[in-house]
Every structure is written in C-alpha cells, then in structure tokens.
C-alpha positions as CSV (number, residue, x, y, z in Angstrom):
1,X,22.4,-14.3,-34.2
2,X,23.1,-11.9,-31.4
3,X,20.0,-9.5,-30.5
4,X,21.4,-5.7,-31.5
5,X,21.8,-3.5,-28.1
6,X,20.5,-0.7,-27.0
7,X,21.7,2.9,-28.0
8,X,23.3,3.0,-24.3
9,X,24.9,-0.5,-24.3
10,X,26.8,0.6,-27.4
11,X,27.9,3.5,-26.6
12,X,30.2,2.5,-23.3
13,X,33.9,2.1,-24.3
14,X,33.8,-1.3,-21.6
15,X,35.0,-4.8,-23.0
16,X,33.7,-7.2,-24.1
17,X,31.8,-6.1,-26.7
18,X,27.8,-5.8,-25.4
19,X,26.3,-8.5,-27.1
20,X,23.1,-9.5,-24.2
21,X,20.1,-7.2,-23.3
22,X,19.0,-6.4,-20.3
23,X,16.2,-9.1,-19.1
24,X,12.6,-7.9,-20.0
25,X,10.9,-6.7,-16.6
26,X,9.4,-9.6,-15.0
27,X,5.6,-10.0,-14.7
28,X,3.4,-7.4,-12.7
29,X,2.7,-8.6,-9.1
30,X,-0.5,-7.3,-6.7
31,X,2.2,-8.9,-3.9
32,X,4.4,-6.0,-3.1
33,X,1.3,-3.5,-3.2
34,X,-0.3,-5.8,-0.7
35,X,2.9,-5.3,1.1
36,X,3.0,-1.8,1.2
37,X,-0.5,-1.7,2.2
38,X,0.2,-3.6,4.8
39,X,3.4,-1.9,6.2
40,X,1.2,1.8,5.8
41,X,-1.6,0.3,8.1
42,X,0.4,-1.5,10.7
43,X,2.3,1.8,11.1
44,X,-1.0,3.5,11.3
45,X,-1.9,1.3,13.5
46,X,1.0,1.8,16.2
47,X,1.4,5.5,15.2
48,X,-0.4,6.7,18.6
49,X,1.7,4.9,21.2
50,X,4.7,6.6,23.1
51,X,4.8,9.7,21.9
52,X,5.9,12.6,19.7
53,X,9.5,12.4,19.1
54,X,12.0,15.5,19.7
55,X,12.3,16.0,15.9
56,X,8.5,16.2,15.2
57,X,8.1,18.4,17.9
58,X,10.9,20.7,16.0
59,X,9.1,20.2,13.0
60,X,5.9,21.8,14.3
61,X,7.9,24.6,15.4
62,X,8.9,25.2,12.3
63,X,5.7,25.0,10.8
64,X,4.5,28.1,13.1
65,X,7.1,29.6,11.2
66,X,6.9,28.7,8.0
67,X,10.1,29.7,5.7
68,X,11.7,28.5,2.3
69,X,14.4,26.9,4.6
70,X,15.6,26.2,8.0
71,X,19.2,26.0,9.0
72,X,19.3,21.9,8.9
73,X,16.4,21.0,6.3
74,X,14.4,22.5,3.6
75,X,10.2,24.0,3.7
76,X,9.1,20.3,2.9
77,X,8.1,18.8,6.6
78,X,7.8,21.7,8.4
79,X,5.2,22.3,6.2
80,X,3.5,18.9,6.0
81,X,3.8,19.1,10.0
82,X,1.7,22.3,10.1
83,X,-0.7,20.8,7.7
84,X,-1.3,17.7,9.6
85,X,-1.8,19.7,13.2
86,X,-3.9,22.1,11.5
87,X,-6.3,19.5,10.3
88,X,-5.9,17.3,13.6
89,X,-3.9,19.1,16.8
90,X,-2.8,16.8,18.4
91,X,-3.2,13.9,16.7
92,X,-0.5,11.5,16.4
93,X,-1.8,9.0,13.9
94,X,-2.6,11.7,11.4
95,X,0.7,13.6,12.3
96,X,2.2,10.3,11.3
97,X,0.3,9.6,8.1
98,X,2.3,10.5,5.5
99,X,5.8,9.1,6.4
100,X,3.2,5.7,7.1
101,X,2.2,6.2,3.4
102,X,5.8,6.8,2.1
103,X,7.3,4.0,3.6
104,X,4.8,2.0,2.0
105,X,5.5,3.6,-1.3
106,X,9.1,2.7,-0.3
107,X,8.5,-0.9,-0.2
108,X,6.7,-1.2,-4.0
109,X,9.4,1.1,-5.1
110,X,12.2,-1.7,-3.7
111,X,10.1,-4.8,-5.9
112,X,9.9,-2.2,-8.8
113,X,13.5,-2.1,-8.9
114,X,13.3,-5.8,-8.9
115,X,11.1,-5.9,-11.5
116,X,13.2,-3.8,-13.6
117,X,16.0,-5.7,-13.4
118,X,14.2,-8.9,-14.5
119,X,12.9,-10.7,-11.2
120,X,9.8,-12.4,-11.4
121,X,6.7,-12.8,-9.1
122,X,8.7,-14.5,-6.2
123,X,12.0,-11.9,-6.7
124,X,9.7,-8.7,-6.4
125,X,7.8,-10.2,-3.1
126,X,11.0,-11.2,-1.5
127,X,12.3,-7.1,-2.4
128,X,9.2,-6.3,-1.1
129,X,9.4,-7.8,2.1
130,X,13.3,-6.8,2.9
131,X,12.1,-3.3,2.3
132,X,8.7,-4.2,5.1
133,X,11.4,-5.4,7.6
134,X,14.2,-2.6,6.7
135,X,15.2,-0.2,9.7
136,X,15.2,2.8,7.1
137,X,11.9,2.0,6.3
138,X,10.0,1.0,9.7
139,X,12.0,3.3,12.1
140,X,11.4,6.6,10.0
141,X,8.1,5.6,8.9
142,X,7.0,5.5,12.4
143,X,7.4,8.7,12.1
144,X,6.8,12.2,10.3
145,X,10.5,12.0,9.4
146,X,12.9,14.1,6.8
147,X,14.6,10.8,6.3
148,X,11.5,9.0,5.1
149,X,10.9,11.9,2.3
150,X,14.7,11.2,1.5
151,X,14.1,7.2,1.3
152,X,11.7,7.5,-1.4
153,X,13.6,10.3,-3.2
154,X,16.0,8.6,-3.3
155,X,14.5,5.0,-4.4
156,X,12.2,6.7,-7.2
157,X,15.2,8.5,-8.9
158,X,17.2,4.6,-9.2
159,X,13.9,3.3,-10.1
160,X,14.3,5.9,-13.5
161,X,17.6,5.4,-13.3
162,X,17.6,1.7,-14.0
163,X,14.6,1.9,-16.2
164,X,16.3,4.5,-18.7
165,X,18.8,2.0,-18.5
166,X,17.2,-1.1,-19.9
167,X,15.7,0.7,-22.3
168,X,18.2,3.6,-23.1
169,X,15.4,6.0,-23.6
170,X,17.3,8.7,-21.9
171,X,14.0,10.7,-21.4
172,X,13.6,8.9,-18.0
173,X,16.4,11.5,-16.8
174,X,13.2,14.1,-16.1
175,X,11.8,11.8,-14.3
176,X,14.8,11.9,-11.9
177,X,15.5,15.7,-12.2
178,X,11.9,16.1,-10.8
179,X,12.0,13.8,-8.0
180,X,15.3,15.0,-6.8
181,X,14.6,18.5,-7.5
182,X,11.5,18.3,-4.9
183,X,13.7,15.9,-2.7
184,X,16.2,18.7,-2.6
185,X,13.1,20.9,-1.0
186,X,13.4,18.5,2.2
187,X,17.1,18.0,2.2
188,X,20.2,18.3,0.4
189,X,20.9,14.7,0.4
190,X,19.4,13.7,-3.7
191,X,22.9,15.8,-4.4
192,X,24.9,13.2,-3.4
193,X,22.6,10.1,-4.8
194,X,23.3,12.7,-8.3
195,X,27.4,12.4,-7.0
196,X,27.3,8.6,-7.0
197,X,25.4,8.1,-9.9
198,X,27.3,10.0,-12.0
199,X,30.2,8.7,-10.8
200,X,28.9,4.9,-11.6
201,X,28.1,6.3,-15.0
202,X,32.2,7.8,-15.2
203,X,33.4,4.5,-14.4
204,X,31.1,2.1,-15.7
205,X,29.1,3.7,-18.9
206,X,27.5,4.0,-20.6
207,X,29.5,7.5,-21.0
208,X,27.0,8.9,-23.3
209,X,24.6,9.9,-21.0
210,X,27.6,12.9,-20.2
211,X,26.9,14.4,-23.3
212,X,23.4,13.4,-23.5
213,X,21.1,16.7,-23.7
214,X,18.2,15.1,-21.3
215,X,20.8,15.1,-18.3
216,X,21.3,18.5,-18.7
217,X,18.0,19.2,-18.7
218,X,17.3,17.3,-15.7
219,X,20.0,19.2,-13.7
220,X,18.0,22.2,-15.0
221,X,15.0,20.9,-12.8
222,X,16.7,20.4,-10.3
223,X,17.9,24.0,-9.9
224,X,15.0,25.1,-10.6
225,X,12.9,23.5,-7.8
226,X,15.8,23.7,-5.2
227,X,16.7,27.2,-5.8
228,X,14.2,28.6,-3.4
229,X,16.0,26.4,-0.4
230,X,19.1,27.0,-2.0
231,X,18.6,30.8,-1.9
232,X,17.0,30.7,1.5
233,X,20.1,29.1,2.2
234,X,22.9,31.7,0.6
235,X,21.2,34.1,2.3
236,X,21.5,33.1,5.7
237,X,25.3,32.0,4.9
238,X,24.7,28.7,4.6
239,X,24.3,27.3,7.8
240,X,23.9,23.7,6.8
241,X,28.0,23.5,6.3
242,X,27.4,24.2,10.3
243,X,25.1,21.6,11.0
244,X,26.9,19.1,8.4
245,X,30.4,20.2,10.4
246,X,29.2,19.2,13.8
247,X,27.5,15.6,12.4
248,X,31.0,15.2,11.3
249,X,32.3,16.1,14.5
250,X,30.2,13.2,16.0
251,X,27.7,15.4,17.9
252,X,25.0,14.0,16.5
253,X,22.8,10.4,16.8
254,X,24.2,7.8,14.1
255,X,27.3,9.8,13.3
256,X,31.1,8.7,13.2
257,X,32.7,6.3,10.8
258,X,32.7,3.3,13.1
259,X,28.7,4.1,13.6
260,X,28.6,4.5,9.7
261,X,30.4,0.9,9.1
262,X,28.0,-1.0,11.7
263,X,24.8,0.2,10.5
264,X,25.9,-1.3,6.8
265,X,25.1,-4.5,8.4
266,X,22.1,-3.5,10.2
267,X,20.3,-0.7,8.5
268,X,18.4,-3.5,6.6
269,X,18.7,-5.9,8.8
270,X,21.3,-8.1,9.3
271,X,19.9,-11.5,7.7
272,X,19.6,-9.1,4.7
273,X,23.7,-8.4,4.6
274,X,24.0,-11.9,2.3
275,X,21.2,-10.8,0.0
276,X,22.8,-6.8,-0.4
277,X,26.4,-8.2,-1.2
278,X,24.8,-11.0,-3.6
279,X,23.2,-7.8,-5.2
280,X,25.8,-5.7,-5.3
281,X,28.7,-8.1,-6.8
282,X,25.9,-9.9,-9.5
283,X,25.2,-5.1,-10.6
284,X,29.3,-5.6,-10.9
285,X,30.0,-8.5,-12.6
286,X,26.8,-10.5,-14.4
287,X,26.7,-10.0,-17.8
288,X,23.1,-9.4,-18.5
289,X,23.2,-6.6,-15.8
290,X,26.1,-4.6,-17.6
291,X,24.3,-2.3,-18.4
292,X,23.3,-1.6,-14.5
293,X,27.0,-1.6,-13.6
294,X,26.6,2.0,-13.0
295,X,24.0,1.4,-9.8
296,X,26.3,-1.2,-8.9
297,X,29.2,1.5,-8.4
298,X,27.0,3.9,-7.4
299,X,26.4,3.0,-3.7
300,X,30.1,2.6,-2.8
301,X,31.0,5.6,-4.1
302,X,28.0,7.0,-1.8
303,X,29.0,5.3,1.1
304,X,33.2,6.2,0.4
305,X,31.6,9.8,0.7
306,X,29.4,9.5,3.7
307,X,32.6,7.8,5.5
308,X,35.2,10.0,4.5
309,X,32.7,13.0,5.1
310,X,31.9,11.9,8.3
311,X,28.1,12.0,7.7
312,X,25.4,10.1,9.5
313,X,25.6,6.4,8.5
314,X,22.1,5.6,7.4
315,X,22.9,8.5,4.3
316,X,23.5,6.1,1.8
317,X,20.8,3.4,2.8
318,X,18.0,4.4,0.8
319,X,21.2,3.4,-2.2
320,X,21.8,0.2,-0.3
321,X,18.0,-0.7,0.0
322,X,18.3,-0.4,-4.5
323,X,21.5,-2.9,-4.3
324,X,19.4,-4.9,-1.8
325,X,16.7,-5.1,-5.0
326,X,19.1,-6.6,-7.1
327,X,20.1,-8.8,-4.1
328,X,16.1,-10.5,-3.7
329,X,16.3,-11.0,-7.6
330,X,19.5,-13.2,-7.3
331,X,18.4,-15.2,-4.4
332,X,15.0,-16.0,-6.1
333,X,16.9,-17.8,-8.4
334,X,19.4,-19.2,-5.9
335,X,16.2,-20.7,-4.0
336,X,14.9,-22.1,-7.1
337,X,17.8,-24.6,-7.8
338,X,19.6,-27.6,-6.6
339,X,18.1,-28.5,-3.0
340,X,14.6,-26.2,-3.2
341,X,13.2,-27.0,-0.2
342,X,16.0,-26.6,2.1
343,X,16.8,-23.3,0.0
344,X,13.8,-21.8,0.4
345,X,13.4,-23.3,4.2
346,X,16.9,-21.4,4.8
347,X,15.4,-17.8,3.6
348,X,12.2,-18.2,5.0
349,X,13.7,-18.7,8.3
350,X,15.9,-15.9,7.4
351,X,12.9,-14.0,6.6
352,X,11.0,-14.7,10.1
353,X,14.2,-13.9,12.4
354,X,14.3,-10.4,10.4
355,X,10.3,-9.8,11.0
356,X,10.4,-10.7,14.5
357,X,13.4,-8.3,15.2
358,X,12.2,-5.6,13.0
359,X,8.6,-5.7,15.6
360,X,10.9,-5.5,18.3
361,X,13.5,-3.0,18.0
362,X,12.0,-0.4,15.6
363,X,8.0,-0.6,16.1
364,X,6.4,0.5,19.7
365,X,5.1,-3.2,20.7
366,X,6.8,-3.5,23.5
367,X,4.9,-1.3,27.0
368,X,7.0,2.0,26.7
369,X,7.1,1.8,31.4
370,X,9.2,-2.0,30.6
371,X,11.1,-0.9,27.3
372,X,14.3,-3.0,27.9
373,X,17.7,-1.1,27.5
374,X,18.8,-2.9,24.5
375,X,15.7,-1.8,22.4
376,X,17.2,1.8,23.0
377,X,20.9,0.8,22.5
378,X,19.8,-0.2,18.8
379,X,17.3,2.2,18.1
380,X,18.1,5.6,19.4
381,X,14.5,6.9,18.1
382,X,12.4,5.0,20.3
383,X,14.5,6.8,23.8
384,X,13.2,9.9,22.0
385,X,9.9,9.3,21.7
386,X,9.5,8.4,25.6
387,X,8.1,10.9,28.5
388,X,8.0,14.6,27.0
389,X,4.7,15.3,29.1
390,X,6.2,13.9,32.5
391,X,9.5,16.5,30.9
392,X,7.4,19.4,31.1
393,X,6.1,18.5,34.2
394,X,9.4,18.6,35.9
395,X,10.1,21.7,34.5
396,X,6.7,23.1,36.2
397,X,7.5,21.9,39.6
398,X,10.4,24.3,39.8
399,X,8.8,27.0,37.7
400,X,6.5,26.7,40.8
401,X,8.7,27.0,43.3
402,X,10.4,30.2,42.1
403,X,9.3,33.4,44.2
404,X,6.2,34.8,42.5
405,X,7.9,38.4,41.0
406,X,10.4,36.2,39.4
407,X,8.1,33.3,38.2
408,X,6.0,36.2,36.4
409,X,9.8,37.1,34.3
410,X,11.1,33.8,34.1
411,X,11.9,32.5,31.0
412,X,13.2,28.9,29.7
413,X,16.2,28.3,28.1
414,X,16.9,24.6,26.2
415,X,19.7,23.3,25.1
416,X,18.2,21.2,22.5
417,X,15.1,21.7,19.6
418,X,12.9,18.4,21.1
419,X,13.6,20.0,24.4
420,X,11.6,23.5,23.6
421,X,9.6,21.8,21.0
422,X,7.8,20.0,24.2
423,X,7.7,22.8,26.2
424,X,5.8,25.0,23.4
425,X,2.9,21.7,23.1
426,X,2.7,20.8,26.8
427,X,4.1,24.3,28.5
428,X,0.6,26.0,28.0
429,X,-1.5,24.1,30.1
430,X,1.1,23.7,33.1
431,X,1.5,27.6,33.1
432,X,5.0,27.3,32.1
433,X,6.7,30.4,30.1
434,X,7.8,30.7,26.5
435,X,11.0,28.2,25.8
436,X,14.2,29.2,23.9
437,X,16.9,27.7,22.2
438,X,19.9,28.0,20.4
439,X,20.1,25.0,18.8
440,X,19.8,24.7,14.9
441,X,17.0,27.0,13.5
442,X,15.3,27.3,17.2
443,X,18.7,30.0,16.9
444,X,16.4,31.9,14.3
445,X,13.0,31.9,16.1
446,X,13.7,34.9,18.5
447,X,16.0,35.3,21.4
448,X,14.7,35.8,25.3
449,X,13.4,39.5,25.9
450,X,16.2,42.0,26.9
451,X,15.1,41.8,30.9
452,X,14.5,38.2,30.9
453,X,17.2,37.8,34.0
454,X,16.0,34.5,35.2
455,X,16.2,31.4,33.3
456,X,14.7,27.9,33.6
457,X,17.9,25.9,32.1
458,X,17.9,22.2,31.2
459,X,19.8,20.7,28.9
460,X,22.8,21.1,30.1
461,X,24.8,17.8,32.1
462,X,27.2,20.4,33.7
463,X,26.2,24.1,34.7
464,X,29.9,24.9,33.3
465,X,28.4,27.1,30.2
466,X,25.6,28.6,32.0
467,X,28.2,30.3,34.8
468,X,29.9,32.0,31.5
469,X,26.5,33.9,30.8
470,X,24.7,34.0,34.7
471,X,26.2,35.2,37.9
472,X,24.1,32.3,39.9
473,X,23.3,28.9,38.5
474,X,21.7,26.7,40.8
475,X,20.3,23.1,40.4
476,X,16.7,23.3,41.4
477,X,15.4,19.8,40.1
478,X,15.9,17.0,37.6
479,X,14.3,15.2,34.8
480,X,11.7,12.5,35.8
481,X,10.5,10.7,32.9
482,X,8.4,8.6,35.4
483,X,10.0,5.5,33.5
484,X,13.4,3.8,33.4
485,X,14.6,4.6,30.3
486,X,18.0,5.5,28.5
487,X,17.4,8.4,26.5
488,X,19.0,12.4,26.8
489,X,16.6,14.4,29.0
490,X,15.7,11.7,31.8
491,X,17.6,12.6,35.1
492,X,19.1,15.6,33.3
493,X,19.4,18.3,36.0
494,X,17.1,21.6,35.5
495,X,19.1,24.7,36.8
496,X,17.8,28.1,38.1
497,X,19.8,31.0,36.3
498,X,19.9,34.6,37.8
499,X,21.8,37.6,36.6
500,X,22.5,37.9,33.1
501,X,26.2,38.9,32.8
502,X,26.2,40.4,29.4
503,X,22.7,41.6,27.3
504,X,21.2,38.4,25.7
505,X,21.8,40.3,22.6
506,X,25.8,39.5,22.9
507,X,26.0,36.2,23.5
508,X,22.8,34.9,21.7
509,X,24.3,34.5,18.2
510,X,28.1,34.0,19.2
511,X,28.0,31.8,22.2
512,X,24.1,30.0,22.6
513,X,23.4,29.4,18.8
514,X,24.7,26.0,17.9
515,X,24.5,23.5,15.5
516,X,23.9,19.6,15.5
C-alpha cells in the first residue's frame, strides 16, 4: 500500500499522481561541523596577510558614519565594521572574524541541505567539503564581506525552504521571512532568492503555499525588518537603481553576461560543475525529490534574472551552492555502486585538484611581492587587497612636494571608495589631508570645503575629466605599490589640480558623484 503524502504533495496539480515521500533526513554527522570549524580557523589563520581590501576600507568609512542605509548596501557591515575596529583598530584578524565565522556556518548549512534531502553520513561530508573549497565561500570569507552575509542568507532561507517542504509544515515560512528580512538589512539581494522561489513554486507546486496564510506572513517580516533600509532608501531616491544601472553597464568587477556565464563553471569550482548539474537535473526529474522541484527551478530562474539584468555573476551562487547540495547527495550514491573503488578514487582526486586550487587562487598562501598574474586574473580580490600603505605613501611624496601655502589648503580628491578609504587609515600618520570622493555613498560623506582650490587627484587614467572642473592639471607622480602586481591603483598617475573652474558646490552632485 502506498504511504499517504503530505498536505503539500497533494495539493500540486503536477502528474503523476504523488504517491512517494520525500526521503527521511539522513543521520546527524559531527563531519560537516568539523568542517566548518576548520574552514573558520584556517581563514583566521590567514586573515592578517596582505592587507585590507578597498571594500573593507569603505566599510569602515561607513561605520564613522553610521546610517540606516548607504547608497549600494544596507546598515549591516558598516556596522559590524565599526564594531570590530572599535574593539581592535587595526586588527585584521578580528576585522575578519565574522565573515571567517559565516563562511563556516555556510559550509554546515550546504550538508544540512544534504541532509534534508536524504543524504547520509558520506553525502553531507562530501556537501560539506564542496562548500570548504567553493570560491563564494573562501574568497568572501577572507574577508568582512556583504557577499558573505548574502551567502548564508541566502543558504539558511533554502535550508527552510526545503525543510517545510518534506514535511509540509508551512510554518517553516517564518523562518525564511526572518532570515531574509535581516538579509535585506545588508543587501537587497534575499528579494530575488524570494523571485526564484516563488517562481519554482508557480511552475512546479506545490501551488498551495500561494494561498497559504504563513507566506503572507513571512512577507510581513520581511517588510517589517527591511523597511528602515528601504525607507532610508526612498528617501534619498533610491540610489541603488544607480549603482545596480552601472553593474549592468559593466563598470563594475564580475559584471557582464559573458562574466556571469564563466563563473557558473567556476564559482564552485570547476570539478564541482558535474556534481551541480547531477543536482540540479535529479531536483527536476527524481521522483522522490518532487516535492523539491521548486529549488530545482528556482536557481535558473535566478540566474535567467541575473543575465538578463545584467547583474554581477556570482548573484545567484549562494542558489547554486543549494543545487550543488543536492548534487553531493547524488554522487554519494553514484560512488557507492558498480566499480566503488575506482568511483570513489575518481571524486577523491576530483576532490584534491579542487583543494589545491581553492589554496591557491582564493586564500593569501602564496608571498603577496611574487603573486603570479594569473592568481589576479581569476581572483580580482586578492589585486585589491595588495599595497594600500605603499598607495598612501605615493600620494605623500607629492603632497610633499607642493609649495608650503598650498600644501596647508590642499585637499585629495579619489576616484574610487578603497582609494579614500586608504587614505582616511594611513593619511594620518603621513600628514596627508582629508580624502574625498564621489563614488557611491563616499558622494554623501561631505564635499571639499568651498576654497579648497588645489587638489591631490588619483584615480583617474586620463586627466580628461579633471580639465572640465580645473584650469591646470598636472601629473606630479604615480602609484608605486612597491610590488609587481595587476590590480587598479598601481602605476595609476597622481595629478596636481589648481583652479577650481566652477564652486565645488556645482559640480559635486551633477558631475563627481558616481555610481559603481
């Protein structure tokens, strides 16, 4: 005799009839929680090599002025950065400590997807390893990052979503309002994880859940404990349709379709592409995972969105890393049949190329004075995190050499965030003036004083904007990282700018605020 469904199996309108539960969750495991211990303290461990990176040193600016929203990201980081300085200034490891314990969080959040969806002891180790070795995981979690916040977001609302699921109590849908209603306090992304998985529910059931009143009640959360961000944001004319427009634009790192298409084969890592499409087609088509088929439709709907929006690729990976869940649970079982050994000698070789490119290309092992090109090429981050205290030194040598009266006036004008985020923790102690930008909220933190008439400039390649708002520009120096590496600010020349031709209070919000 058939076992009876749950109230969700029955209710979808898809054929054939639902006659086969979901799997019972497989066995607890200590393995994955040694595995996110282990991921926390080796990114602990490395957290103090190279150096900040340009968004971290944003995210403390924001933190000296704390606000309920910023023009590209909510009060969350900018607060935990504030936090973090304020009980250690200057400390790298601790600045780095919570994205080190999120990503570990990430990767027992991966094996209790597994879990969930019926994979035993050896499923839910092998999840929790692809999420150790994933480049959403490791390269954010190296450091205090927005996207790391967003990963496990985003990996705690499926983990709900999948476990209301199996058991159709549709209660778990307050777990999800709460996590994405905080998530939504860091970024606006948990909107479009909501989008897809909706949508999966649309195409795939079980319908229900529409009409079901603990979805409504989740979205009531979730406006709840967005709508200070969201207000913050109405009220400055929502400038993240700005930001979002110029990632779309490709002026950004990891945007443009093509960019958005490669890094579905590498975002894991690319002996983890087999796994993720073994996931996603067993969500679409196994029979005892019908009642799933909504994750399953979930992520390409994501991903359709991200492409066709023109968003930053890596968007939808904390989706992928879920798929990628249902993907370890399926080659468990592939390992366990047939030929074992030479199965299981095939993923564990798998598994060690993935490890030892993962320590190369998104940890600091390698000595950042001999960090080859290609380590750059793949992971735009680690350029980033490279030579801001030689930066502010080359910005003191000309500050230097300007005549004393106009050294005492000077001011410094960035054309990026990282740029004048260095400059505000290394200017200090090299007697360098106050930096301003334009760029994203740095827009919003004040504006050079009305007689500021000279102007250290860097950030620009070309002084071809700077003549539209100086009467002199003149190259006085460049960038010397004191290392050979690839990233934006080394070699980038530093300009002397004289004679303001219009009152910084004309072209400061028109022509030098800017988003990306």
């Amino acid at each position: 005799m058939a076992e009876p469904v749950s109230e969700l199996d029955r209710s979808t309108t898809e054929t054939p009839p639902a006659n086969v539960l979901p799997p019972a969750p497989g066995p607890r495991a200590a393995g994955p929680w040694l595995v996110g211990a282990a991921v926390t303290a080796v990114l602990l461990l490395l957290a103090g090599r190279y150096g900040y990176h340009r968004d971290e040193l944003y995210f403390l600016l924001c933190g000296r002025h704390l606000d309920w929203g910023y023009a590209d990201q909510g009060p969350l980081v900018p607060a935990l950065a504030r936090l973090m300085d304020t009980i250690a200034p200057g400390n790298l490891v601790v600045l780095r400590t919570p994205s080190a314990l999120l990503a570990g969080t990430a990767v027992v959040l991966v094996a209790a997807i597994a879990r969930e969806l019926g994979g035993g002891r050896g499923a839910q180790l092998l999840a929790a390893f692809l999420g150790a070795v994933a480049g959403i995981v490791l390269g954010p979690g190296h450091l205090l990052s927005t996207t790391t916040v967003d990963l496990v977001v985003w990996l705690a609302a499926t983990w709900c979503v999948v476990r209301m699921l199996r058991t159709g109590d549709s209660r778990w849908l307050l777990g999800v309002g709460v996590v994405l209603g905080v998530g939504m306090l860091n970024k606006l992304l948990p909107a479009l994880l909501a989008v897809g998985l909706l949508a999966g529910v649309v195409i795939a059931g079980p319908r229900r859940l529409l009409r079901d009143r603990w979805l409504y009640a989740a979205a009531g959360i979730v406006v709840v404990l967005a709508a200070p961000y969201l207000v913050w944001q109405a009220a400055h004319g929502f400038p993240q349709l700005s930001v979002a427009s110029s990632i779309a634009g490709g002026d950004s790192s990891y945007s443009g379709r093509l960019d958005a298409v490669v890094l579905q084969l590498v975002i894991i890592s690319p002996c983890a592409v087999p796994i993720w499409v073994a996931g996603l087609v067993a969500l679409l088509r196994r029979p005892a995972w019908r009642a799933y088929r909504a994750i399953g439709w979930a992520w390409p709907v994501v991903f359709a969105i991200v492409l066709l929006g023109g968003g930053k690729g890596y968007y939808d990976a904390p989706l992928l890393l879920a798929v990628t869940s249902a993907g370890a649970v399926v080659t468990a079982e592939w390992a366990g049949r047939g030929a074992v050994w030479g199965r299981r000698v095939l993923v564990a070789a798998g598994a060690a190329v993935a490890l030892a490119g993962s320590a190369i290309l998104l940890l600091p092992t390698l000595p950042a004075d001999r960090l080859p090109g290609f380590v750059v090429d793949v992971n735009y981050d680690a350029g980033e995190t490279i030579g801001w205290p030689a930066f502010a030194d080359s910005l003191a040598a000309v500050h230097r050499g300007l005549p004393p009266p106009q050294r005492s006036r000077a001011v410094i004008l960035t054309g990026n965030y990282g740029e004048a985020g260095a400059v505000a923790r290394y200017g200090p102690q090299r007697g360098l003036p106050r930096a301003y930008s334009g760029h994203n909220s740095m827009a919003g933190f004040g504006r050079p004083p009305a007689d500021a008439d000279v102007v250290i400039a860097v950030g620009w390649a070309r002084p071809d904007q700077l003549r539209g708002w100086f009467t002199e520009v003149t190259e006085a120096g460049r960038i010397d990282l004191r290392v050979d590496v690839a990233n934006d600010e080394n070699g980038l020349p530093v300009y002397v700018c004289r004679g303001l031709r219009r009152p910084w209070s004309q072209i400061w919000d028109t022509e030098v605020r800017h988003a990306g």
